[in-house]
LOVEX-487631 format. One record per residue (C-alpha): residue number from 1; residue in one letter; z, y, x. Coordinates in steps of 0.1 Angstrom, whole numbers, plus 5000, padded with zeros to 4 digits. Example, Ala and Ser with C-alpha at 12.3 -4.5 7.8 and 13.67 -1.06 7.14 Angstrom:
<node><n>1</n><res>a</res><w>5078</w><v>4955</v><u>5123</u></node>
<node><n>2</n><res>s</res><w>5071</w><v>4989</v><u>5137</u></node>
END
This chain:
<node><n>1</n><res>x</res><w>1808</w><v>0958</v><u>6016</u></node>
<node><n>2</n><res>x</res><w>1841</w><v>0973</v><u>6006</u></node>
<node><n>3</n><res>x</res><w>1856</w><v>1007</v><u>6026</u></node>
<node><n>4</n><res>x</res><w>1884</w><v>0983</v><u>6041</u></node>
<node><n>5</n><res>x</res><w>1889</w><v>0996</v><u>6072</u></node>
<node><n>6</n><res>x</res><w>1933</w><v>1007</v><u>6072</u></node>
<node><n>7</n><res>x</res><w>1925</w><v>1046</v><u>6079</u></node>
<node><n>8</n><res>x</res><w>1897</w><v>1050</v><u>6054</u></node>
<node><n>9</n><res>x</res><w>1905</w><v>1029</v><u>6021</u></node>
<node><n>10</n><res>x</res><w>1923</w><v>1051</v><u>5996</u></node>
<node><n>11</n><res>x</res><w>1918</w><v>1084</v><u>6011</u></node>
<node><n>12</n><res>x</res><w>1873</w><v>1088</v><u>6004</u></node>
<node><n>13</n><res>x</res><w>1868</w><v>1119</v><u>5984</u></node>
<node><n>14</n><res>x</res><w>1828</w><v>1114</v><u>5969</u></node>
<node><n>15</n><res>x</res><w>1823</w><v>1151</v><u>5969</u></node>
<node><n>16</n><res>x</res><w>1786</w><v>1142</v><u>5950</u></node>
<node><n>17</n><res>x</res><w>1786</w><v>1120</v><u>5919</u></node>
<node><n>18</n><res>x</res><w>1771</w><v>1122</v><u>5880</u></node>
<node><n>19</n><res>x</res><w>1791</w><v>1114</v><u>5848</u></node>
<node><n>20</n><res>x</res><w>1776</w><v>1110</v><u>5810</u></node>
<node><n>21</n><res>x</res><w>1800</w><v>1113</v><u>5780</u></node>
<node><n>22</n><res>x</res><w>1804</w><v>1075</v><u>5770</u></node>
<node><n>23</n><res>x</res><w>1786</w><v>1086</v><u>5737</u></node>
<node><n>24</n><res>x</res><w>1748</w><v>1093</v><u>5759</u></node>
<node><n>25</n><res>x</res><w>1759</w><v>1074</v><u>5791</u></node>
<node><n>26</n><res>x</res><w>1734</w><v>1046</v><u>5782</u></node>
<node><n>27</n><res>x</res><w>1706</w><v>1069</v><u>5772</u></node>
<node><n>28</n><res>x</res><w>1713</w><v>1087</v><u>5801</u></node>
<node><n>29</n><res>x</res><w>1709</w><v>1059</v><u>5827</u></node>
<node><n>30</n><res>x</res><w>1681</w><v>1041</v><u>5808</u></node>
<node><n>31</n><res>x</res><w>1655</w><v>1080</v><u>5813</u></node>
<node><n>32</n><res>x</res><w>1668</w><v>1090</v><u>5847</u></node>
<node><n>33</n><res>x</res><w>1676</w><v>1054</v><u>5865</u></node>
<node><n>34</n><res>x</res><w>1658</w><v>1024</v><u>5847</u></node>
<node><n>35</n><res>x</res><w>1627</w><v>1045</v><u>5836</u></node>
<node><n>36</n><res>x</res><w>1624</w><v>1050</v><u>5878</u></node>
<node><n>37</n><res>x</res><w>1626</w><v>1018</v><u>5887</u></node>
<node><n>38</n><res>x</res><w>1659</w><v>1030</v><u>5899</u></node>
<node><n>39</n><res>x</res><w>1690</w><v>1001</v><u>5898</u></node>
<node><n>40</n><res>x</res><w>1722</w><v>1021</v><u>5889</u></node>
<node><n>41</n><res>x</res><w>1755</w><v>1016</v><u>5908</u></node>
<node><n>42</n><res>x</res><w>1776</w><v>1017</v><u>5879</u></node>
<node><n>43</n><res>x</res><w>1769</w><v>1023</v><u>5840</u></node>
<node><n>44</n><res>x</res><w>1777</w><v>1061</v><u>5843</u></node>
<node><n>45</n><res>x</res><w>1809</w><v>1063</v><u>5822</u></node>
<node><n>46</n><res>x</res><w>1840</w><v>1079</v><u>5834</u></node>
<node><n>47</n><res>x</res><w>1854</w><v>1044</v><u>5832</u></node>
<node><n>48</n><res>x</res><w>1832</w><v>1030</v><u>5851</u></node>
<node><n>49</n><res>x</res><w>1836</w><v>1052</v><u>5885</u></node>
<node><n>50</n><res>x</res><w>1869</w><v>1052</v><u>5884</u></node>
<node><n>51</n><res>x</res><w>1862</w><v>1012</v><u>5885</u></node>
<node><n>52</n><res>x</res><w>1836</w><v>1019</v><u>5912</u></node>
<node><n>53</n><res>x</res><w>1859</w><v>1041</v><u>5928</u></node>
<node><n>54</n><res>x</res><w>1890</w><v>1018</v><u>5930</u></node>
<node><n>55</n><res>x</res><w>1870</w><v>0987</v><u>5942</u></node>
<node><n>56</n><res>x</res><w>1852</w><v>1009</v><u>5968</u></node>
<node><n>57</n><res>x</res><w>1886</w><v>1027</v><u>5981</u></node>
<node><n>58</n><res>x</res><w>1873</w><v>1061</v><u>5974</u></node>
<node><n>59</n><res>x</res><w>1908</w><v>1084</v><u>5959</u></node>
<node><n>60</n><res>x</res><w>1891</w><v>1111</v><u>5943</u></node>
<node><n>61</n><res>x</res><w>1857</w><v>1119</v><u>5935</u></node>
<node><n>62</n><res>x</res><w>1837</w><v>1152</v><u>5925</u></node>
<node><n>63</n><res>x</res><w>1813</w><v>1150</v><u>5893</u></node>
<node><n>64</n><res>x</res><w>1781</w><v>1177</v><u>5903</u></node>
<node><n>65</n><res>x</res><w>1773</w><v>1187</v><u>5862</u></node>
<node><n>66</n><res>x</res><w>1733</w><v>1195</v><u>5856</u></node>
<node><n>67</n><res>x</res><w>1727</w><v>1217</v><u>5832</u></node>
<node><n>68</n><res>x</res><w>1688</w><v>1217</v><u>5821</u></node>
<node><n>69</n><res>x</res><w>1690</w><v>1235</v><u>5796</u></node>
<node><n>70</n><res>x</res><w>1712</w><v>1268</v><u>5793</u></node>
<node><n>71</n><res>x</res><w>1724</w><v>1255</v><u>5756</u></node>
<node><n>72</n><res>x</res><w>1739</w><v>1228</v><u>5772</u></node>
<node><n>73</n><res>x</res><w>1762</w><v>1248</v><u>5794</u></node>
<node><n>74</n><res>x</res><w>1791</w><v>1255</v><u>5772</u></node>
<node><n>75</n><res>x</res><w>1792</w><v>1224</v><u>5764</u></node>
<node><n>76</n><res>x</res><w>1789</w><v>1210</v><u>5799</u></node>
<node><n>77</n><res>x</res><w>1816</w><v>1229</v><u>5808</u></node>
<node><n>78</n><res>x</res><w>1843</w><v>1221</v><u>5774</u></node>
<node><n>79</n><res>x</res><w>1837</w><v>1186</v><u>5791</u></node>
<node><n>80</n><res>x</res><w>1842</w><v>1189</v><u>5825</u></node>
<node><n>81</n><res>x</res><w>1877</w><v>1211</v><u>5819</u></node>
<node><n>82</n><res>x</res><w>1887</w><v>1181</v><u>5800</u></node>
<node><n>83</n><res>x</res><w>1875</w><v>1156</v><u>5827</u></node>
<node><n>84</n><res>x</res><w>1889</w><v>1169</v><u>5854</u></node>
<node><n>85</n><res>x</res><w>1930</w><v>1147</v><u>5867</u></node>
<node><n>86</n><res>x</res><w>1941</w><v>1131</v><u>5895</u></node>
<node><n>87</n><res>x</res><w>1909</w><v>1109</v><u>5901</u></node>
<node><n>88</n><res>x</res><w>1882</w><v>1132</v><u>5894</u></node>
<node><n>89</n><res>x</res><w>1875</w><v>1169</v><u>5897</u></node>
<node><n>90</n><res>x</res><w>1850</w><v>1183</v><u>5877</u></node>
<node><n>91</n><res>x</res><w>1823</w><v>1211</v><u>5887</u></node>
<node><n>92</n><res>x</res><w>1810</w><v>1235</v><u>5859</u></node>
<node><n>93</n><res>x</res><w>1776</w><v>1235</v><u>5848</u></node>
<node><n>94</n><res>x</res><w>1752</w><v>1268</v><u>5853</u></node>
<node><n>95</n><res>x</res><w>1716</w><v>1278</v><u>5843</u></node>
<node><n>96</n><res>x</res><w>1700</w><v>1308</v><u>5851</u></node>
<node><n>97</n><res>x</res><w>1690</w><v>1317</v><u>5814</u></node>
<node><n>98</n><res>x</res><w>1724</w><v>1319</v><u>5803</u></node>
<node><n>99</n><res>x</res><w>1725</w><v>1351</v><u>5781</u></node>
<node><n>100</n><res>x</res><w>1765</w><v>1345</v><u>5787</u></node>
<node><n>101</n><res>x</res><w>1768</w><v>1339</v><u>5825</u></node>
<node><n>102</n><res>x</res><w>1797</w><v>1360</v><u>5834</u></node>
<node><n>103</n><res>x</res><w>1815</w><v>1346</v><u>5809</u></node>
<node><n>104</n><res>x</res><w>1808</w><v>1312</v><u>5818</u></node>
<node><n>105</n><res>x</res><w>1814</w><v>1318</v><u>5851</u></node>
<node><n>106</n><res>x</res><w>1848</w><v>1330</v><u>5846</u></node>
<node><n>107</n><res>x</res><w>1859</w><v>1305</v><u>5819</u></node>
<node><n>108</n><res>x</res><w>1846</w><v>1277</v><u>5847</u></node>
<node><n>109</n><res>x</res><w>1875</w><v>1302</v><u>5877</u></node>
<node><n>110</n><res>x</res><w>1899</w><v>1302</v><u>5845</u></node>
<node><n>111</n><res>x</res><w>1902</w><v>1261</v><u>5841</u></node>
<node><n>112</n><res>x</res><w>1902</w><v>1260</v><u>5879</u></node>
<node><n>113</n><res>x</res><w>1870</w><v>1243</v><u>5882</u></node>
<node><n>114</n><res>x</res><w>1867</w><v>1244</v><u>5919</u></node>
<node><n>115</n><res>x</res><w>1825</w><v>1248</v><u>5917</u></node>
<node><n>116</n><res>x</res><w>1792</w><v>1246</v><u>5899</u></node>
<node><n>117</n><res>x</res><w>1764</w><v>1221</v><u>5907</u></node>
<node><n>118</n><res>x</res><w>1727</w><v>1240</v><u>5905</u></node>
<node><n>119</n><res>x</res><w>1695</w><v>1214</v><u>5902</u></node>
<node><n>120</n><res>x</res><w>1665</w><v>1237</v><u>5907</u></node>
<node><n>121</n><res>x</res><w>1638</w><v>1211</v><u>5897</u></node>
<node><n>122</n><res>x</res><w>1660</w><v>1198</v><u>5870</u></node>
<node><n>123</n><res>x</res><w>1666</w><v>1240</v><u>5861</u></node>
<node><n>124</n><res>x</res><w>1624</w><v>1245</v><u>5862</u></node>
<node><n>125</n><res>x</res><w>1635</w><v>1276</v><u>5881</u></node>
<node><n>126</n><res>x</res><w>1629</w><v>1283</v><u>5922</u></node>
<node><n>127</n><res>x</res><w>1665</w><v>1280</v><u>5937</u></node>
<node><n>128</n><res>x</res><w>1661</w><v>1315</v><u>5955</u></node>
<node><n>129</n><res>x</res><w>1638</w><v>1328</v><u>5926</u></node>
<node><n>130</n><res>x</res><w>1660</w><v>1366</v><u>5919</u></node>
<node><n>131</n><res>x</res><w>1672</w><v>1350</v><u>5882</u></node>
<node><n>132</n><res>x</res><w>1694</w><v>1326</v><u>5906</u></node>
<node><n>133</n><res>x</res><w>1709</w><v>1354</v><u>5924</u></node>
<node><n>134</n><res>x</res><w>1734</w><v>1369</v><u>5897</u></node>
<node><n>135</n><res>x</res><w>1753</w><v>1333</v><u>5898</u></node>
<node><n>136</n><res>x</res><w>1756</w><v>1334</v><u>5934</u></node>
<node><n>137</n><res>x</res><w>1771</w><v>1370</v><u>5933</u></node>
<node><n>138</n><res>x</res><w>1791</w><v>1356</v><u>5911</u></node>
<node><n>139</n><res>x</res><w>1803</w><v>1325</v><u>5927</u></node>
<node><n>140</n><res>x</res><w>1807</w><v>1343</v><u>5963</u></node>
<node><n>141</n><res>x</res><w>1842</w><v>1340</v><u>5978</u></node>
<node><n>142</n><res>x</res><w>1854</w><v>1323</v><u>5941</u></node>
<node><n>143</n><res>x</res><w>1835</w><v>1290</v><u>5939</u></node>
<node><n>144</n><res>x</res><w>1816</w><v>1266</v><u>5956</u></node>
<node><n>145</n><res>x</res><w>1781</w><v>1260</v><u>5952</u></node>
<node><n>146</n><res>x</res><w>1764</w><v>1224</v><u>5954</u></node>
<node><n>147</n><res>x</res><w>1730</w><v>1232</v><u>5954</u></node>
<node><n>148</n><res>x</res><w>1705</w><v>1199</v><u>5952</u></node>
<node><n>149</n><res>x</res><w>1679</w><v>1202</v><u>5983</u></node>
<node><n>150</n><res>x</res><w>1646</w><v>1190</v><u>5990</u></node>
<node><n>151</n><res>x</res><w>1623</w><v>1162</v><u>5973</u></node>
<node><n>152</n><res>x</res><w>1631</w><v>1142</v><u>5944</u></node>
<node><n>153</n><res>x</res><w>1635</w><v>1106</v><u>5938</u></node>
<node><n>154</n><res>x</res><w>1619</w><v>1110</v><u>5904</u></node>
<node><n>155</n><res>x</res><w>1586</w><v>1130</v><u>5905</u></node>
<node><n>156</n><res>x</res><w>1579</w><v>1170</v><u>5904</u></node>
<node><n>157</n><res>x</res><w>1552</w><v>1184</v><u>5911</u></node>
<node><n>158</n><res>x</res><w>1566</w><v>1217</v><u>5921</u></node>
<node><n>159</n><res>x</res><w>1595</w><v>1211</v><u>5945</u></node>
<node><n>160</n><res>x</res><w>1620</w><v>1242</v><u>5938</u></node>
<node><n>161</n><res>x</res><w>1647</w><v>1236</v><u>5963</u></node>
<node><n>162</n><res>x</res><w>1631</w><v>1235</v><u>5997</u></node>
<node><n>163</n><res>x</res><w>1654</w><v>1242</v><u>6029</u></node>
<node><n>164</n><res>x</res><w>1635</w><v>1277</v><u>6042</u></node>
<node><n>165</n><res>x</res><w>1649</w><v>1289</v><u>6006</u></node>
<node><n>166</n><res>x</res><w>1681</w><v>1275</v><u>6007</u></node>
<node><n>167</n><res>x</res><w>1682</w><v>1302</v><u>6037</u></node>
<node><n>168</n><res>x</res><w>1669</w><v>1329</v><u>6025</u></node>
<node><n>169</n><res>x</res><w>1700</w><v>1324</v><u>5997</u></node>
<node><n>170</n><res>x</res><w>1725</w><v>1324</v><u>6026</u></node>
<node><n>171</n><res>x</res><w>1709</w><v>1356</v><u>6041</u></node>
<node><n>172</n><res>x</res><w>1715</w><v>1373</v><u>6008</u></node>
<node><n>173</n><res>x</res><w>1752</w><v>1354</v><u>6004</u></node>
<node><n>174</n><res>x</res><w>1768</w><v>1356</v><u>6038</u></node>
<node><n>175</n><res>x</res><w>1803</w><v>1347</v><u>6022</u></node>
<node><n>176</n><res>x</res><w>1787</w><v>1323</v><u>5995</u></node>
<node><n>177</n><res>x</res><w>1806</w><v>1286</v><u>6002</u></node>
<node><n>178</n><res>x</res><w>1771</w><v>1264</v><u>6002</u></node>
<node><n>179</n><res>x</res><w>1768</w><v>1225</v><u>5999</u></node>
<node><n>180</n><res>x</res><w>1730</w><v>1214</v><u>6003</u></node>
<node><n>181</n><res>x</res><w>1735</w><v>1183</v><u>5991</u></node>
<node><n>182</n><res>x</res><w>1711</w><v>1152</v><u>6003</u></node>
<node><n>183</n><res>x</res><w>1717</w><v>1167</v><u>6043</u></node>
<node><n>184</n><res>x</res><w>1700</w><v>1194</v><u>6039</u></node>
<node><n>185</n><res>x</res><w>1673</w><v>1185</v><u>6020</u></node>
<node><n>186</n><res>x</res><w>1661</w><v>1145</v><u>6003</u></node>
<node><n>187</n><res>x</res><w>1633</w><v>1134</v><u>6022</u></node>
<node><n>188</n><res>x</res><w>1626</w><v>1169</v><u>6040</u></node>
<node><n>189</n><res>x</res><w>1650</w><v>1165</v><u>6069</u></node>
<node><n>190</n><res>x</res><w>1624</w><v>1180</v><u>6096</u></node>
<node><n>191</n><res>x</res><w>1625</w><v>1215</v><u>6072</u></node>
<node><n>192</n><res>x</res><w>1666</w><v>1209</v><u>6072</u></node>
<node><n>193</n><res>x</res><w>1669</w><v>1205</v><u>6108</u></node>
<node><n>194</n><res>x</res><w>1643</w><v>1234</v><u>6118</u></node>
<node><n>195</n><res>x</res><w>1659</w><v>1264</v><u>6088</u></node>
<node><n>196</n><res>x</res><w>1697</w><v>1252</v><u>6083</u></node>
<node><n>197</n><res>x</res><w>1711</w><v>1230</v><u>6112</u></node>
<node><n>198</n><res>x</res><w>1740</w><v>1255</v><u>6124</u></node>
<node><n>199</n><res>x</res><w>1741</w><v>1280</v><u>6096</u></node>
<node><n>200</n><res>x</res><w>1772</w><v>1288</v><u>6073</u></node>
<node><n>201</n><res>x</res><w>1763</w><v>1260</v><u>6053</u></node>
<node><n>202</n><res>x</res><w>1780</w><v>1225</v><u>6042</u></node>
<node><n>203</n><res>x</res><w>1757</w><v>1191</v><u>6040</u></node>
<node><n>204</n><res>x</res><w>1767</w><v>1161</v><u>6015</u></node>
<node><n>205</n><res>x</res><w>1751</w><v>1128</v><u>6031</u></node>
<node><n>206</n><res>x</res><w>1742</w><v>1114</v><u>5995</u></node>
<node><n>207</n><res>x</res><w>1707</w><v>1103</v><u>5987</u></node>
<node><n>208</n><res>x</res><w>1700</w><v>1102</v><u>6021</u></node>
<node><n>209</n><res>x</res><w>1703</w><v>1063</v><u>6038</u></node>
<node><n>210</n><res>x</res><w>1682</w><v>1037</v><u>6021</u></node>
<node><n>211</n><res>x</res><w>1658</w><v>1065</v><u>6009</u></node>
<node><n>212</n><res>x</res><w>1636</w><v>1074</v><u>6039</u></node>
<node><n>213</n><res>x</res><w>1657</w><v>1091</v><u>6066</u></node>
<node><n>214</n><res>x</res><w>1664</w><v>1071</v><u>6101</u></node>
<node><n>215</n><res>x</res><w>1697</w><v>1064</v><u>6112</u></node>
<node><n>216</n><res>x</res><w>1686</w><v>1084</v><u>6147</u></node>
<node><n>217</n><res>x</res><w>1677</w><v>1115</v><u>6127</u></node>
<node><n>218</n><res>x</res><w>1711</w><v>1112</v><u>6102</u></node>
<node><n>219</n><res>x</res><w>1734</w><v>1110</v><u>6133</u></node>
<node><n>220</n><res>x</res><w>1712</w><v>1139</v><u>6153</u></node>
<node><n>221</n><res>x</res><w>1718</w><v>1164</v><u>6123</u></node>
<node><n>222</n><res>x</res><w>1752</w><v>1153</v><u>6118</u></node>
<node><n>223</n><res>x</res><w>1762</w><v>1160</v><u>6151</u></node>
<node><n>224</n><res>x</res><w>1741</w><v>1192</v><u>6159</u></node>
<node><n>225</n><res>x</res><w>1750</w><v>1206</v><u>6127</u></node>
<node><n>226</n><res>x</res><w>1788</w><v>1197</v><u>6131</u></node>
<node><n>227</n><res>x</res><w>1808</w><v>1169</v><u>6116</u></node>
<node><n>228</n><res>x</res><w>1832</w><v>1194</v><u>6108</u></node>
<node><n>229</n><res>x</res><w>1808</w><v>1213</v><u>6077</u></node>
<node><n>230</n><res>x</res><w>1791</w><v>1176</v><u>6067</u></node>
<node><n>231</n><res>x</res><w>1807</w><v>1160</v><u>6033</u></node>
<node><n>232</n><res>x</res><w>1810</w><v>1125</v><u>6020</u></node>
<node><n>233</n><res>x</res><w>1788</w><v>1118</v><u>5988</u></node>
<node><n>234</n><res>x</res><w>1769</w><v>1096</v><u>5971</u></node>
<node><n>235</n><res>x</res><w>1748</w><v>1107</v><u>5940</u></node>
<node><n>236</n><res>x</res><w>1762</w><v>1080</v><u>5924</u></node>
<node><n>237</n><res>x</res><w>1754</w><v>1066</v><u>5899</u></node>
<node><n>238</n><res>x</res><w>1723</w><v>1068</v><u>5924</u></node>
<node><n>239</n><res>x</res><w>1742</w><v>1047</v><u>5952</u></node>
<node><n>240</n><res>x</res><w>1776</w><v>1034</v><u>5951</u></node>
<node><n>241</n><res>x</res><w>1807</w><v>1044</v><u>5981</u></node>
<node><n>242</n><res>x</res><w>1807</w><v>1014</v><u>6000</u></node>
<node><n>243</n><res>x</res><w>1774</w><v>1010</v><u>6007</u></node>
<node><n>244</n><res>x</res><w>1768</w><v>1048</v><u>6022</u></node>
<node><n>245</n><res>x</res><w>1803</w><v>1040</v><u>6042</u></node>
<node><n>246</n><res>x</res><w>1789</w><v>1013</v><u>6055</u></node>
<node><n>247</n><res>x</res><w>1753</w><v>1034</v><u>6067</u></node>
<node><n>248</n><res>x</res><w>1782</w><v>1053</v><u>6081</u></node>
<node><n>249</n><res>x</res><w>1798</w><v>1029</v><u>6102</u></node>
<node><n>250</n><res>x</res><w>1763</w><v>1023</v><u>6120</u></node>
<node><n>251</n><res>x</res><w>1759</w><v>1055</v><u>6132</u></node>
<node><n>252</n><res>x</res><w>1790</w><v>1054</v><u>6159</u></node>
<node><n>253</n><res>x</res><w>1809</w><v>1082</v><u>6148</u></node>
<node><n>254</n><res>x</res><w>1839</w><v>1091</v><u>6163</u></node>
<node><n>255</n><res>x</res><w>1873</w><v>1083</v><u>6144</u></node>
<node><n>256</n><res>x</res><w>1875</w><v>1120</v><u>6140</u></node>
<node><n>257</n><res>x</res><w>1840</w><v>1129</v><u>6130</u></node>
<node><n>258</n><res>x</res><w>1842</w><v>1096</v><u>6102</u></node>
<node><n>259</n><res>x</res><w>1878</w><v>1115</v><u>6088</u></node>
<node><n>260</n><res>x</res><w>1863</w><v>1149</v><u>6083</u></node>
<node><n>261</n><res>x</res><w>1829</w><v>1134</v><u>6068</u></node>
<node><n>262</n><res>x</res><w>1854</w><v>1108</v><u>6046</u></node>
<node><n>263</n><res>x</res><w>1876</w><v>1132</v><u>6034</u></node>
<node><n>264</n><res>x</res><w>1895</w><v>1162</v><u>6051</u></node>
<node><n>265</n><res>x</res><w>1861</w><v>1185</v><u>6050</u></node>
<node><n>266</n><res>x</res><w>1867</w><v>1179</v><u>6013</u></node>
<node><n>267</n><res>x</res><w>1903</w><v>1181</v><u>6013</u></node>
<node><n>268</n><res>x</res><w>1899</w><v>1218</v><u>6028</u></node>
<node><n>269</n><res>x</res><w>1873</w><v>1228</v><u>6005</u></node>
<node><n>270</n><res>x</res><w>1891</w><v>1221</v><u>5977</u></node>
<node><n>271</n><res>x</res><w>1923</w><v>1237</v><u>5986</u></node>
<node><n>272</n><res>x</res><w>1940</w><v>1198</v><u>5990</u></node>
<node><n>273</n><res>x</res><w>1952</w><v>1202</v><u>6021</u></node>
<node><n>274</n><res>x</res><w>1979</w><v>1231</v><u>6019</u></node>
END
């Protein structure tokens, strides 16, 4: 099921997907996909989505950088500067036991990097806990801030990222730019609706359709919450584009609504519209 449709093909931005260096890409799908029982949509190499990307009529996708470990940051980031052109924008990656944080934060504003992608589980660190809070003083009014929310489709016993936290950060970060990615919150959509429907805060519908949430319930927070602060995404290499467009298209969204989720909420964000 390709994005065919005359007003959509070519202009998708995936505001949510995961790239390896072509050197671990293998190892990297075979321990977070194939050890999961997870099927991935594409091998994981920059390649490869760009592939994905051109069969799927997505123009320009965003790669969300985890960084589990804080040595791995500098060299997250030396990667994603280099990866970043006119297909693909790259976040920076962040961990909250960075002994060089400011600096990393800057050198991610210097390159232009446009965000940073914080996995809480994946970090072993609480996403409000008061380590966190010195990268989103950082980041306020200068970057934007993907945060993963909710469950996990790999297992954790602790769950780090609930919704009712991802609140109390924007009560502490008024002017902090916030994408809780999976709507809210993967597989915890009743906490999403009850603690951020309506706040200053953006949704990414990856990870959400074909793992557990209705199409009633996606449509009702889409629409409470506003199509205009809900982004297009796909976790991919955890789904492909075409197959969340096409969840999409069964919802009954307005022409309008399906633009700003496709691509001009995105567009906006990252300064592509002026």
């Amino acid at each position: 099921m390709q994005c065919n449709q005359p007003q959509y093909f070519g202009k998708v931005i995936d505001f949510h997907v995961h790239v390896y260096p072509d050197n671990v890409a293998q190892r990297a799908i075979d321990n977070v996909y194939t050890a999961n029982n997870l099927i991935p949509a594409y091998d994981g190499t920059t390649s490869g989505l760009i592939n994905m990307m051109d069969n799927d009529g997505v123009r320009l996708a965003v790669i969300a950088p985890i960084a589990t470990k804080a040595s791995q940051v500098e060299s997250i980031n030396d990667w994603a500067i280099s990866h970043t052109d006119k297909h693909i924008i790259s976040f920076g990656g962040i961990h909250p036991d960075c002994d060089d944080l400011d600096d990393q934060v800057e050198k991610i504003i210097s390159a232009g990097l446009p965000g940073i992608k914080i996995h809480s589980n994946w970090q072993d660190t609480y996403v409000d806990d008061p380590k966190m809070l010195p990268i989103y003083e950082a980041a306020q009014g200068r970057l934007i801030v993907t945060l993963h929310a909710g469950d996990e489709a790999t297992y954790f016993e602790v769950q780090r990222a609930m919704p009712d936290r991802i609140l109390h950060i924007l009560q502490l970060f008024p002017k902090l730019t916030v994408n809780a990615a999976h709507l809210g919150g993967f597989q915890m959509w009743d906490m999403a609706e009850e603690y951020l429907i309506g706040k200053n805060v953006y949704f990414d519908v990856s990870a959400c359709f074909g793992h557990g949430i209705s199409n009633e319930q996606a449509l009702r927070i889409i629409r409470n919450h506003g199509a205009e602060h809900i982004l297009f995404g796909t976790d991919s290499p955890l789904d492909r584009p075409s197959v969340i467009f096409g969840h999409l298209m069964e919802l009954g969204l307005t022409d309008n609504e399906m633009e700003l989720i496709l691509w001009k909420n995105a567009e906006r964000l990252l300064g592509l519209d002026k």
